[in-house]
C-alpha positions, 0 to 999 in steps of 0.5 A: 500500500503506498501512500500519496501526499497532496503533491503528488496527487497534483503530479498524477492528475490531468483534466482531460482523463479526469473529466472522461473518468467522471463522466464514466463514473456518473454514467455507471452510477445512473446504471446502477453499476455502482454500491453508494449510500447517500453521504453521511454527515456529522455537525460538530456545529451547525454552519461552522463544522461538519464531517463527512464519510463516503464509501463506494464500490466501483468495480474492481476497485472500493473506497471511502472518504472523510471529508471535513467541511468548516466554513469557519476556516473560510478566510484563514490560511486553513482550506474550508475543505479537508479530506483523506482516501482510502482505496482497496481492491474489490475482489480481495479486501487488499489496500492499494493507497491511502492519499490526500483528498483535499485536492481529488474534492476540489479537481472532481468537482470542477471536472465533474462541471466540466463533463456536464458542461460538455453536453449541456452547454451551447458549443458556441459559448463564450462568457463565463461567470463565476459567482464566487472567487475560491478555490472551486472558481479557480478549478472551474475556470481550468476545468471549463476551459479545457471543453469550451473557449470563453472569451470573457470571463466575469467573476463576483464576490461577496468580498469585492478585493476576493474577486478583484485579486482573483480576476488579476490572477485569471484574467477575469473581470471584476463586477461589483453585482451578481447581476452584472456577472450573470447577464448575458453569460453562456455558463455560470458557475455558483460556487460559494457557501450563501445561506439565500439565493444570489442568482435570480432565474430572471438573470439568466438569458434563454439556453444558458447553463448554471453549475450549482456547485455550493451549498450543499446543506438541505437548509442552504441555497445559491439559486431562487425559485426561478432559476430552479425552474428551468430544466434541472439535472442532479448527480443523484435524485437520492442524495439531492433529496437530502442534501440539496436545499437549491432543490428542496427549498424551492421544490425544483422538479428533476429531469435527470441524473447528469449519468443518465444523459451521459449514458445516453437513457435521457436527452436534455433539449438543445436549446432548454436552460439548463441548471446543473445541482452538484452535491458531490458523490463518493463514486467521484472521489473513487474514481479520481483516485484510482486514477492517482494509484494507477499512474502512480503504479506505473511510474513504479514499475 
């Protein structure tokens, strides 16, 4: 068994065999190829500290991941998201790897977007908006990068120097409203940690697509009830029942698991806007990491 730290988790990681990986894993999960309870989650305090534990079985390999979550790190040098993987192989119980998660979170979840950007968004689109200048930001703008060319980029924060030391770094502009951020884009992004709405559906122009990436509480939301009412697709109806409050609190209506149209079962119509609620799936974590232990292995040998 070998372990891996955060480093070499980077080294072994690429966009483009990640966000293929995360689309096959979605698709076997909507296939019901793949053993996974819904995410259990233990509050040390409420809105400030939680843990999370996530097994899943994916074929020939298994694992589990603790994940912590505190939004009380969020403006520290401490990360808000913690995490450590343990992956075995399925037929024997045998450990393979041990390696940080902290990273495989942050690259799964945007590559993840990615994936589902590929299908769902417009080919032609060129105006990116993130709502939220964090670490999933940064990983959203690399990751949607690689499937779709934008030619302007937007980004808003609640900490207007956030967003303005964020968009020196990318290349982005800097918009002191949510609004300004959101009309007129081809692909949103909302990646923060908002109690209540910060995107209005009324925002939103016709066949646009929105990645709900935060707030991933069942009592927390980023989007109104408008924008919720567009045609809505999930990682998982289970999970999202649970944990979703973008979707429990307005009610939305589910079209589809994202693995459902990656597995051909659902097709979203070409010109619908579409709403992406991303709640995060052990079969991702897995996934990603045996993509880790199998380029480490082969540097190995």
């Amino acid at each position: 068994m070998i372990y891996l730290d955060e480093d070499a988790v980077r080294a072994h990681l690429r966009w483009d065999e990640l966000i293929d990986a995360m689309e096959r894993a979605l698709a076997a999960f909507s296939q019901g190829a793949v053993l996974q309870p819904v995410r259990s989650v233990l509050t040390l305090e409420e809105r400030r500290r939680y843990l999370g534990i996530m097994p899943a079985v994916v074929g020939e390999v298994m694992g589990a991941k603790l994940v912590t979550f505190y939004p009380i790190n969020a403006g520290t040098e401490r990360p808000t998201h913690n995490a450590t993987i343990v992956l075995y192989e399925t037929p024997t119980g045998l450990p393979l790897a041990v390696m940080d998660g902290r990273l495989i979170t942050e690259m799964r979840t945007a590559a993840v977007s990615a994936a589902v950007t590929r299908r769902l968004a417009p080919a032609d689109c060129s105006v990116l908006a993130l709502l939220g200048s964090g670490v999933q930001a940064r990983a959203h703008l690399e990751a949607l990068s690689t499937v779709r060319s934008f030619s302007e980029i937007r980004v808003w924060s609640r900490n207007s120097a956030h967003a303005q030391r964020f968009a020196r770094a990318h290349g982005a502009t800097a918009v002191g409203r949510a609004e300004e951020a959101v009309r007129g884009a081809d692909v949103v992004v909302t990646a923060t940690a908002a109690h209540e709405p910060i995107l209005e559906g009324a925002w939103l122009k016709p066949g646009a697509h929105v990645n709900a990436v935060g707030s991933s509480r069942p009592d927390w939301r980023e989007l109104d009830d408008e924008a919720m009412a567009n045609l809505v697709v999930v990682d998982s109806r289970e999970a999202a029942a649970v944990e979703a409050g973008d979707v429990l609190i307005a009610k939305a209506s589910i079209y589809a698991e994202i693995g459902e149209i990656f597995a051909g079962i659902k097709t979203a119509p070409a010109s619908a806007t579409t709403v992406f609620k991303s709640v995060g799936l052990a079969v991702e974590d897995v996934a990603a990491a045996k993509l880790v232990a199998d380029a480490a292995a082969r540097i190995e040998c």
